[in-house]
VEXDRENVEX-240506 format. One line per 4 residues: number of its first residue (from 0); for each residue x, y, z of N, C-alpha, C. Coordinates in nm, 4 decimals. Last residue first. Layout:
NUM) X Y Z X Y Z X Y Z; ...
END
This chain:
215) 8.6064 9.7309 11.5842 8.5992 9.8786 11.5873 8.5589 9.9980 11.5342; 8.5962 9.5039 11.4026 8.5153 9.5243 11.4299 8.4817 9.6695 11.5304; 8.8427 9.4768 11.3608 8.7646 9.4904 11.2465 8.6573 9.5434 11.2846; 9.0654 9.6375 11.5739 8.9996 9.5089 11.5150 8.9133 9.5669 11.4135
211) 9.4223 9.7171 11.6025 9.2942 9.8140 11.5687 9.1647 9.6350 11.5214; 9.6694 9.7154 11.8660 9.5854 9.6541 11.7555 9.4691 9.7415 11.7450; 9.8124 9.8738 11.9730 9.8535 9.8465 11.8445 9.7203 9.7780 11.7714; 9.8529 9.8682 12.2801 9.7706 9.9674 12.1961 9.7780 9.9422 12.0891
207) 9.9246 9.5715 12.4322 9.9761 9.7179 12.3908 9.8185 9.6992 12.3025; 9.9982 9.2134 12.3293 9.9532 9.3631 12.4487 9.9960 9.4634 12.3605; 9.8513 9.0509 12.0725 9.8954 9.1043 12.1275 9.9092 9.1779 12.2467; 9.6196 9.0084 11.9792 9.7301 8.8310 11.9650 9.8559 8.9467 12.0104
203) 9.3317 9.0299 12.0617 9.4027 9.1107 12.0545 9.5385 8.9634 12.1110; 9.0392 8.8900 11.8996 9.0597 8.8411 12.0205 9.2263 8.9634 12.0072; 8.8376 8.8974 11.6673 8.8330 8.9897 11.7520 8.8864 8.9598 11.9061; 8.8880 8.7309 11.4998 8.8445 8.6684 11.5730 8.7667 8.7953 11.6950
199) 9.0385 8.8920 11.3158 8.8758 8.8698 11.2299 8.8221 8.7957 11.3987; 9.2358 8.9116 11.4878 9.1432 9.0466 11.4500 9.0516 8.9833 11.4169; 9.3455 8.6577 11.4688 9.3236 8.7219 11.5772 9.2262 8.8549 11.5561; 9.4245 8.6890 11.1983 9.3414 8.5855 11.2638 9.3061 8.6103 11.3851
195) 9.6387 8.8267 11.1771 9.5147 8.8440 11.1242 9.4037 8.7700 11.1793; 9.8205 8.7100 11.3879 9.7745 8.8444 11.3984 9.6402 8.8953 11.3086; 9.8953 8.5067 11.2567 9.8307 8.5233 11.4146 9.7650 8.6807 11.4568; 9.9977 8.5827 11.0515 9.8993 8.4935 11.0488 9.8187 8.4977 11.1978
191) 10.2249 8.7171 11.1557 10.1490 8.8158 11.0391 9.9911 8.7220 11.0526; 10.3483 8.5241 11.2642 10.3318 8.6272 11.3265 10.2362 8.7521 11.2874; 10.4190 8.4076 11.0393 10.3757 8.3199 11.1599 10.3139 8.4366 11.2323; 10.6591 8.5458 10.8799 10.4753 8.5345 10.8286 10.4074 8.4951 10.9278
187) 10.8397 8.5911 11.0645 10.7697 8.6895 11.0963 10.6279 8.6846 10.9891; 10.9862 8.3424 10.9841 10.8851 8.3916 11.1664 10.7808 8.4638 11.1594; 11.0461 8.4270 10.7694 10.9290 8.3151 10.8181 10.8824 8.3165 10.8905; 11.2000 8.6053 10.6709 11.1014 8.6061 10.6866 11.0121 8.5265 10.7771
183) 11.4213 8.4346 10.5410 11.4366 8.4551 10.7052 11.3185 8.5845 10.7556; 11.2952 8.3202 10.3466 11.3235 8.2314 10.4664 11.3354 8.2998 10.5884; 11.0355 8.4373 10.1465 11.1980 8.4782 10.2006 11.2456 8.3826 10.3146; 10.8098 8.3787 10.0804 10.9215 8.3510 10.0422 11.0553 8.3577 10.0284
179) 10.6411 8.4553 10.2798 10.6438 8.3259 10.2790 10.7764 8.2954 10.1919; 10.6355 8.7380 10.2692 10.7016 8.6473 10.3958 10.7293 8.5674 10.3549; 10.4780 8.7784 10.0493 10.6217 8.7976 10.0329 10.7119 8.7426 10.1550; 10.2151 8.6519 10.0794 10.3176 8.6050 9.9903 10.4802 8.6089 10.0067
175) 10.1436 8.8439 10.2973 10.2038 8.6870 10.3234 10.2476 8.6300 10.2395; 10.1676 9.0550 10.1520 10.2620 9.0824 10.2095 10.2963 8.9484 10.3011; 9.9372 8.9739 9.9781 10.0282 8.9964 9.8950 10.1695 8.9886 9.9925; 9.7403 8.9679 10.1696 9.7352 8.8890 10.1089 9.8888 8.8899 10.0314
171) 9.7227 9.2724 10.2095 9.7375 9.1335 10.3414 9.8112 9.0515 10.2682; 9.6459 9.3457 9.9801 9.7629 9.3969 10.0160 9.8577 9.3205 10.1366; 9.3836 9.2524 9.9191 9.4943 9.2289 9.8627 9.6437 9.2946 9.9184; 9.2564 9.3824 10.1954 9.3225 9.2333 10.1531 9.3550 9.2240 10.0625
167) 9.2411 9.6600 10.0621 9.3509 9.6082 10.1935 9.3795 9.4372 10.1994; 9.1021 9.6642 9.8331 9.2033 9.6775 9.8487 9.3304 9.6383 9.9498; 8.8640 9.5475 9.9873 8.9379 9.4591 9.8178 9.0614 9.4715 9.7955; 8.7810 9.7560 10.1157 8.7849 9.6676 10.1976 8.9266 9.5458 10.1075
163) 8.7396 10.0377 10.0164 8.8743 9.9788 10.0852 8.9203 9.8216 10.0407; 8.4451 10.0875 10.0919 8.5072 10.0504 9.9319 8.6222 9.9775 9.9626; 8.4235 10.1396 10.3208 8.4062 9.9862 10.3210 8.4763 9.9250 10.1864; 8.4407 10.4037 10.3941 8.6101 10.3026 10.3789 8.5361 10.2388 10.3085
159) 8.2638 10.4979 10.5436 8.2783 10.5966 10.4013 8.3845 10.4889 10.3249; 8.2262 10.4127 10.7426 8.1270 10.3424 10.6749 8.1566 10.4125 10.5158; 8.5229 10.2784 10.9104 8.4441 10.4253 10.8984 8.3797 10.3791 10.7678; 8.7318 10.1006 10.9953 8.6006 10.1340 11.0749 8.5419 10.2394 11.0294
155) 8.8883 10.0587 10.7981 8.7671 9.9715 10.7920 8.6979 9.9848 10.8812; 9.1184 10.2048 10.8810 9.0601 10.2632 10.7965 8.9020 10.1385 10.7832; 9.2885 10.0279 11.0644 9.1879 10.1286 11.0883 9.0352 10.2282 10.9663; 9.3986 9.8727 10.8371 9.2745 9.8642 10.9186 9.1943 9.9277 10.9509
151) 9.6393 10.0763 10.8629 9.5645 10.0430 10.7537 9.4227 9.9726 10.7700; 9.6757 10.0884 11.1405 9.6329 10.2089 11.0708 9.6209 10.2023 10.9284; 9.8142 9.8014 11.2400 9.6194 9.8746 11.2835 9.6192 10.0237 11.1601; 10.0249 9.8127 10.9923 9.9142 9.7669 10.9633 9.7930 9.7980 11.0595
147) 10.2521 9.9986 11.1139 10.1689 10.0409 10.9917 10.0422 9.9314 10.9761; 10.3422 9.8848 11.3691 10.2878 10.0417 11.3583 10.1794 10.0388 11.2106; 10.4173 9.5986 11.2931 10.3253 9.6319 11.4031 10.2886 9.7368 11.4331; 10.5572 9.6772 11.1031 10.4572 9.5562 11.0704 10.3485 9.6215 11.1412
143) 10.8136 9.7466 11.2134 10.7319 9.8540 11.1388 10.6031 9.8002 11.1324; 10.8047 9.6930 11.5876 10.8957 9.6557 11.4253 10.7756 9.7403 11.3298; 10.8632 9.9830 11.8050 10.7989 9.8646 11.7215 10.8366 9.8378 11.6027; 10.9088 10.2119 11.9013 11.0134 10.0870 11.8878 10.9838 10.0000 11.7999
139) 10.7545 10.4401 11.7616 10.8262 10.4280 11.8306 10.8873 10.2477 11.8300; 10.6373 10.7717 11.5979 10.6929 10.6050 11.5359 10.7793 10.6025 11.7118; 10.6463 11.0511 11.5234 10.5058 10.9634 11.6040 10.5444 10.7899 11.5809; 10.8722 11.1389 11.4949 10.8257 11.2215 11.5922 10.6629 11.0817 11.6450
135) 11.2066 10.8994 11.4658 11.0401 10.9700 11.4361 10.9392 11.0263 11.5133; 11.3730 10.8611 11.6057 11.4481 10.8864 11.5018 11.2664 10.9471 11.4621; 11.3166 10.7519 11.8940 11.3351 10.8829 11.9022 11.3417 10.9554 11.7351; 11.2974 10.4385 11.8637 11.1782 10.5773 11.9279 11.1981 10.6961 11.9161
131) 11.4884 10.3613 11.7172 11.5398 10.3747 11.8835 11.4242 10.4167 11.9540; 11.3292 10.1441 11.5308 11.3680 10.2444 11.5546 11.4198 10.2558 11.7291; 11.2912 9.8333 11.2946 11.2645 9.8878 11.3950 11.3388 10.0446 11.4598; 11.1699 9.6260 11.0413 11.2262 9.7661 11.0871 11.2156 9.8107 11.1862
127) 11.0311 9.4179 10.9267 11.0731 9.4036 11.0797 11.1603 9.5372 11.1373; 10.9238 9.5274 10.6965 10.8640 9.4853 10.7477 10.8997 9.5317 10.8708; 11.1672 9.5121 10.5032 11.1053 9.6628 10.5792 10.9908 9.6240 10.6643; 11.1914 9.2947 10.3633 11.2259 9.3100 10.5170 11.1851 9.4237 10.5808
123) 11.0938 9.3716 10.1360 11.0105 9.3186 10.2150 11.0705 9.2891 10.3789; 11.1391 9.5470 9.9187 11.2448 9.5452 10.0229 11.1119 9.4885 10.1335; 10.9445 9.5784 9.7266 11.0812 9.6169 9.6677 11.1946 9.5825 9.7978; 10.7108 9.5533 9.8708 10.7281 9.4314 9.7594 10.8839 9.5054 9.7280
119) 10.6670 9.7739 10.0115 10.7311 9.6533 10.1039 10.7621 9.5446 9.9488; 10.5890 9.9570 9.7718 10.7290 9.9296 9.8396 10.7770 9.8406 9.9461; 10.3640 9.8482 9.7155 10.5156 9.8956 9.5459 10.6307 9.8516 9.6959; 10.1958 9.8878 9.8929 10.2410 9.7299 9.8320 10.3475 9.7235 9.7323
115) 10.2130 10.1244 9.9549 10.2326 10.0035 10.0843 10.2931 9.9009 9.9825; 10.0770 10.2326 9.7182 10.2190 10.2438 9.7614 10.2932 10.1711 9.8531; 9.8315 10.1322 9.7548 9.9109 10.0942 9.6591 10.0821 10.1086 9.6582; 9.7323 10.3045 9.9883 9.7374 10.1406 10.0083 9.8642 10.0953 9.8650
111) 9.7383 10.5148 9.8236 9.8406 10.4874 9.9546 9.8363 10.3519 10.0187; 9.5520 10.4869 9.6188 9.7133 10.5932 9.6422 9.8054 10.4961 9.7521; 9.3334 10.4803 9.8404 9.3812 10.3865 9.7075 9.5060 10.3878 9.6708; 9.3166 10.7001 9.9508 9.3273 10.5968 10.0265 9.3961 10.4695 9.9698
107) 9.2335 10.8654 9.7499 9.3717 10.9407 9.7995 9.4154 10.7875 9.8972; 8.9536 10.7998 9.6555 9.1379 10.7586 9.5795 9.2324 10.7695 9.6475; 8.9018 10.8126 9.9038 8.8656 10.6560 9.8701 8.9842 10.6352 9.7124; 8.8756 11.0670 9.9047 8.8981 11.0329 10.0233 8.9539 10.8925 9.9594
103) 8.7109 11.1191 9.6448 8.8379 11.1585 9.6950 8.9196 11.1102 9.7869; 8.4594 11.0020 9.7326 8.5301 10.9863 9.6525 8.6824 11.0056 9.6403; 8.3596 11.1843 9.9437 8.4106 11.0134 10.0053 8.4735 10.9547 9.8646; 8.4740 11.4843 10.0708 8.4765 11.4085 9.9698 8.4924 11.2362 9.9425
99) 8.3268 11.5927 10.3888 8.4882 11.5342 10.2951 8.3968 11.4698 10.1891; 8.1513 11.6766 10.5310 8.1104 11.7085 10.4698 8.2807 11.7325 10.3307; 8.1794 11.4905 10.8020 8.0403 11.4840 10.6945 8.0260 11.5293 10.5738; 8.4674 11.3375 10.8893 8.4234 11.4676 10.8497 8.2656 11.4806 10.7758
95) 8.6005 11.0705 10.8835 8.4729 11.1647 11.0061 8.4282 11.2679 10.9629; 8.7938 11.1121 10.7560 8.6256 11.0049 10.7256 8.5559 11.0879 10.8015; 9.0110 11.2726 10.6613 8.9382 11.2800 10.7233 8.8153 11.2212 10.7351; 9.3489 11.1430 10.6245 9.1920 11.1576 10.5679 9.0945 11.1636 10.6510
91) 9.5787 11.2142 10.7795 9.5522 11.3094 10.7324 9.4214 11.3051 10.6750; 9.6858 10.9467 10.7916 9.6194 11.0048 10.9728 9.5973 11.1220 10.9205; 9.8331 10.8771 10.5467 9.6634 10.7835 10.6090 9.5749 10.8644 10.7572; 10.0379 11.0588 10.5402 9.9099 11.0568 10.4655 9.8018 10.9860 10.5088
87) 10.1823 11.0353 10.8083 10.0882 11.1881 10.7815 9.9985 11.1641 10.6968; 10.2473 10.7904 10.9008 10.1979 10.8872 10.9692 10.1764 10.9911 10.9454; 10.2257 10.6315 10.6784 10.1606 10.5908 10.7605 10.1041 10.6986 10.8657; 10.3574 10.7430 10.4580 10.2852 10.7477 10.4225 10.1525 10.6962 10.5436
83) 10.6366 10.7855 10.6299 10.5188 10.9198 10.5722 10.3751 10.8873 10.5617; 10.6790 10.5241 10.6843 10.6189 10.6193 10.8431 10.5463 10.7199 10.7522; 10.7385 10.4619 10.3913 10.6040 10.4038 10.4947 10.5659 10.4537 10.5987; 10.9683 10.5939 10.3982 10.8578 10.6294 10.3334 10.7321 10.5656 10.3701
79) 11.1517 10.4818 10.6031 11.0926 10.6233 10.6483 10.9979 10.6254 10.5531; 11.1926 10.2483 10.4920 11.1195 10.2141 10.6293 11.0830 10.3616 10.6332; 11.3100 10.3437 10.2424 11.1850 10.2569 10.2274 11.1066 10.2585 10.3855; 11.5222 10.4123 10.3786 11.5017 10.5093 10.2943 11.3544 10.4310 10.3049
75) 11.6249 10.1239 10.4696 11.6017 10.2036 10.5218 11.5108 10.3398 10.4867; 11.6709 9.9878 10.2164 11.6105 9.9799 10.3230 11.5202 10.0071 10.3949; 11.8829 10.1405 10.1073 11.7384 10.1566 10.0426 11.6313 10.0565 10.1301; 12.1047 10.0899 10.2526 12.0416 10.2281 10.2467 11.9031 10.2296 10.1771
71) 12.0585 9.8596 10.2601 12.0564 9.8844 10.3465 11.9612 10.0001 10.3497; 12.2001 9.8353 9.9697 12.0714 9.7427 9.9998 12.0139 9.8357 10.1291; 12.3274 10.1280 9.8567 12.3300 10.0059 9.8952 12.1966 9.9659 9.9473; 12.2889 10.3869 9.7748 12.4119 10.3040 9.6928 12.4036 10.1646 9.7363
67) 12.1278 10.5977 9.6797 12.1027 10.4932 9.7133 12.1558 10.3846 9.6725; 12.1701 10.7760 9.4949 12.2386 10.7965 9.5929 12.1970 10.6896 9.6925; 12.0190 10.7045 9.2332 12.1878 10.6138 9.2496 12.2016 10.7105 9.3704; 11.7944 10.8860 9.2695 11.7657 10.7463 9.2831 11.8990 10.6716 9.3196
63) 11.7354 11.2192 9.2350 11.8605 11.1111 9.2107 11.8866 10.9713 9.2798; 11.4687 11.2917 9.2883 11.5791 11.3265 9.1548 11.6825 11.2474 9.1227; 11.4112 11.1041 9.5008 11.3690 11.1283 9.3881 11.4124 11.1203 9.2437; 11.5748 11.1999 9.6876 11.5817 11.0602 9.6304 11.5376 11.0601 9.5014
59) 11.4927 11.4712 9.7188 11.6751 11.4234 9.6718 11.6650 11.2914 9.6265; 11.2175 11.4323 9.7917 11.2467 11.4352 9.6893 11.4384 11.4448 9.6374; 11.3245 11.2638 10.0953 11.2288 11.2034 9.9314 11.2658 11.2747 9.8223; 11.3930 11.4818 10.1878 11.5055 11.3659 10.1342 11.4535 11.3123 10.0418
55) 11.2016 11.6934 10.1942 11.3356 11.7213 10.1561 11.4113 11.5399 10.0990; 11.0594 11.5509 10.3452 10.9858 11.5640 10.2072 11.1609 11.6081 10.0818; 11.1459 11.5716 10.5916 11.1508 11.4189 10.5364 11.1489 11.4634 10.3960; 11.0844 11.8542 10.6832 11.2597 11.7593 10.6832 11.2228 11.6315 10.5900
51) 10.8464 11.8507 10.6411 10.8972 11.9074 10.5155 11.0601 11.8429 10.5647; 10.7203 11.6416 10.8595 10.7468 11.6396 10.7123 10.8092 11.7557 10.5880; 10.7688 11.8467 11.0722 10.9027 11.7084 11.0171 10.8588 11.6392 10.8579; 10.6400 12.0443 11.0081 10.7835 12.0172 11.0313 10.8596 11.9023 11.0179
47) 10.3720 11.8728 11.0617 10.4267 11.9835 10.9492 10.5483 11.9600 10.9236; 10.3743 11.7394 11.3119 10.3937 11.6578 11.1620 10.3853 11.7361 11.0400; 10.3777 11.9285 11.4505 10.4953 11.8637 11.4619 10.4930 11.7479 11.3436; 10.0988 12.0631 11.3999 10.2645 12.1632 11.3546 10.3803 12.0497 11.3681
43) 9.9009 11.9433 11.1933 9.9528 11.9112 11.3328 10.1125 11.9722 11.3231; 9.7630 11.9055 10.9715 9.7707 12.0312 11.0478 9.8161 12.0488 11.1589; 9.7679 11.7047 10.6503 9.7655 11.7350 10.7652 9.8174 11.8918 10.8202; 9.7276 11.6771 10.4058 9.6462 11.7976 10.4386 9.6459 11.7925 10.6226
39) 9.8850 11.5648 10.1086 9.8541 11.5237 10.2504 9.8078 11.6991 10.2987; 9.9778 11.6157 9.8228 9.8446 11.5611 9.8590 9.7787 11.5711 10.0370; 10.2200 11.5370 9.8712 10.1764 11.6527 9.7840 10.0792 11.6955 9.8454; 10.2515 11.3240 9.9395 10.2872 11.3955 10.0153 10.2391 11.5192 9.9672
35) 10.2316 11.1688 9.7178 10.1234 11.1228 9.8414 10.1294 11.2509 9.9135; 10.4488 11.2031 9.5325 10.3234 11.2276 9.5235 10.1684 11.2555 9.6202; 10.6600 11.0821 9.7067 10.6567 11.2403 9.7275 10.5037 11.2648 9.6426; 10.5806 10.8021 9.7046 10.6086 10.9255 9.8278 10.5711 11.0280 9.8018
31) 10.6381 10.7817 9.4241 10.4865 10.7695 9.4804 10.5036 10.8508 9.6235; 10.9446 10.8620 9.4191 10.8222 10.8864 9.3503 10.6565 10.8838 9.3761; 11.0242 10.6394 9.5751 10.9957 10.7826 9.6462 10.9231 10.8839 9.5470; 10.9377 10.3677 9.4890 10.8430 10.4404 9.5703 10.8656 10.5756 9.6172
27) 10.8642 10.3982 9.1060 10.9620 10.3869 9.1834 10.8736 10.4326 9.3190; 10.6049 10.3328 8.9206 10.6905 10.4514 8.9324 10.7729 10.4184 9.0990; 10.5251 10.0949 8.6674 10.5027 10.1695 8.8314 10.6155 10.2598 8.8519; 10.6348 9.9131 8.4832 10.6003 10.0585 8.4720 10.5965 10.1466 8.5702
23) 10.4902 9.6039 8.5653 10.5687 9.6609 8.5242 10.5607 9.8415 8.4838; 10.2384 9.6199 8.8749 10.3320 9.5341 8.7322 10.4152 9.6309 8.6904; 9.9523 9.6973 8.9755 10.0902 9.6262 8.9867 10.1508 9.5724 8.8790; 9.7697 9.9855 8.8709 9.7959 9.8417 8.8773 9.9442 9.7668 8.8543
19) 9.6294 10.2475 8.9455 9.7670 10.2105 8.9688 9.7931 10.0233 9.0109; 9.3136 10.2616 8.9175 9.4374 10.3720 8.8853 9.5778 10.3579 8.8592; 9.3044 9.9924 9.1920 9.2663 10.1257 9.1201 9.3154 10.2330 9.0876; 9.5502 9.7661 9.1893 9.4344 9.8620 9.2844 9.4234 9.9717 9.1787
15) 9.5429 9.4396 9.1909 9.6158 9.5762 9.0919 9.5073 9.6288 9.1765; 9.7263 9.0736 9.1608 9.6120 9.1884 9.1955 9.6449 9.3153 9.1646; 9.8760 8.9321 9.0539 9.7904 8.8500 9.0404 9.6987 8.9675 9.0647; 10.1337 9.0543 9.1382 10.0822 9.0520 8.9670 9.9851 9.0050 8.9707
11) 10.2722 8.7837 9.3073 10.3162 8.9392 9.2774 10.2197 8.9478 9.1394; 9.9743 8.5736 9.4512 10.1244 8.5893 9.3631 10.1523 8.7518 9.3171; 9.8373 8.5531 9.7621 9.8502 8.6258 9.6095 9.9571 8.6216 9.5796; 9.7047 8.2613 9.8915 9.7783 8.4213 9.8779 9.8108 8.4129 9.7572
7) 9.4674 8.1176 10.0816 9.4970 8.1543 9.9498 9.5962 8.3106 9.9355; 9.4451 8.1611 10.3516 9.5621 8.0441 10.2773 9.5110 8.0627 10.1204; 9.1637 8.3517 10.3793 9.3081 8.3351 10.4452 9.3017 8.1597 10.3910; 8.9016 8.4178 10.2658 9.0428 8.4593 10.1839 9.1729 8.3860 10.2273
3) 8.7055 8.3553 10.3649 8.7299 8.2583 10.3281 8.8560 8.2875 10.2036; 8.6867 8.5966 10.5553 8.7858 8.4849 10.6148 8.7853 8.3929 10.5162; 8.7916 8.8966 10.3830 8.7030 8.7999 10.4218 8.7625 8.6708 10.4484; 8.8345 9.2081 10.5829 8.8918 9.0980 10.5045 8.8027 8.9763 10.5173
END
């Protein structure tokens, strides 16, 4: 991300990622879910399994969108499609690989940054989501913020990403918009700001394992 980006944020609509530009039309997010999921090529038997349990609800959502009768429930429903897309589709591209498709790799990445931004923009509290640890096989307490963004990052350490780079800050960029205008957000933009800023600084505005820097 480039630093002479931070305090300029993006209005909803102002940015569009490749293939799939923000605005009107976009396809609902368990729709994009279950697309992503299609797609995912992970091989880890315990993120097999639990994604076909999950893939199951996505697509019930799918088909029938009104079983999502309340704010909550769509919430929620929203906090598990971000673990998919966090913990099987983004930990499923293989950069490292020499001999992956960096094209491919760089839509399927595109895909899924875009979906980050359909669906925290539809329920931006999904942000501060948090779990007992146990409700997800690789998700544990942390508010969601603090699981899904090092592993969007992450993706800016591998020389095949750098394309990325336009994409993920707009997506930064877009998700301090949406703090900023919710009130009881606010803390948690303060917290979003310290935290970016802290990475480009390469200083960790946290303990624990969570942070991924730029410069990794």
């Amino acid at each position: 991300m480039a630093p002479e980006s931070y305090g300029k944020l993006a209005k909803p609509g102002q940015y569009g990622f490749a293939n799939n530009p923000i605005g009107e039309g976009e396809a609902p997010p368990s729709t994009l879910a279950a697309r992503l999921v299609e797609n995912s090529r992970s091989s880890r038997p315990d993120d097999i399994s639990e994604l076909k349990r999950l893939s199951v609800i996505i697509e019930s959502v799918k088909n029938n969108p009104a079983v999502l009768e309340t704010d909550e429930q769509r919430l929620e429903h929203n906090h598990m499609l971000i673990y998919v897309c966090g913990g099987v589709v983004l930990e499923s591209l293989k950069w490292e690989e020499p001999f992956e498709d960096r094209v491919k790799l760089r839509d399927e990445a595109l895909k899924a940054i875009s979906f980050l931004n359909v669906t925290i923009r539809e329920t931006p509290k999904v942000l501060r989501c948090t779990t007992d640890g146990k409700t997800f096989a690789s998700r544990g307490k942390e508010p969601l913020w603090l699981w899904i963004l090092p592993k969007v990052l992450k993706l800016l350490g591998y020389s095949k990403s750098l394309a990325l780079t336009s994409a993920i800050e707009t997506l930064f960029q877009h998700i301090l918009f949406l703090t900023s205008q919710e009130s009881s957000l606010w803390e948690l933009g303060t917290s979003l700001m310290r935290y970016f800023q802290a990475n480009l600084a390469g200083k960790p505005p946290i303990s624990g394992p969570h942070l991924i820097c730029f410069s990794c």
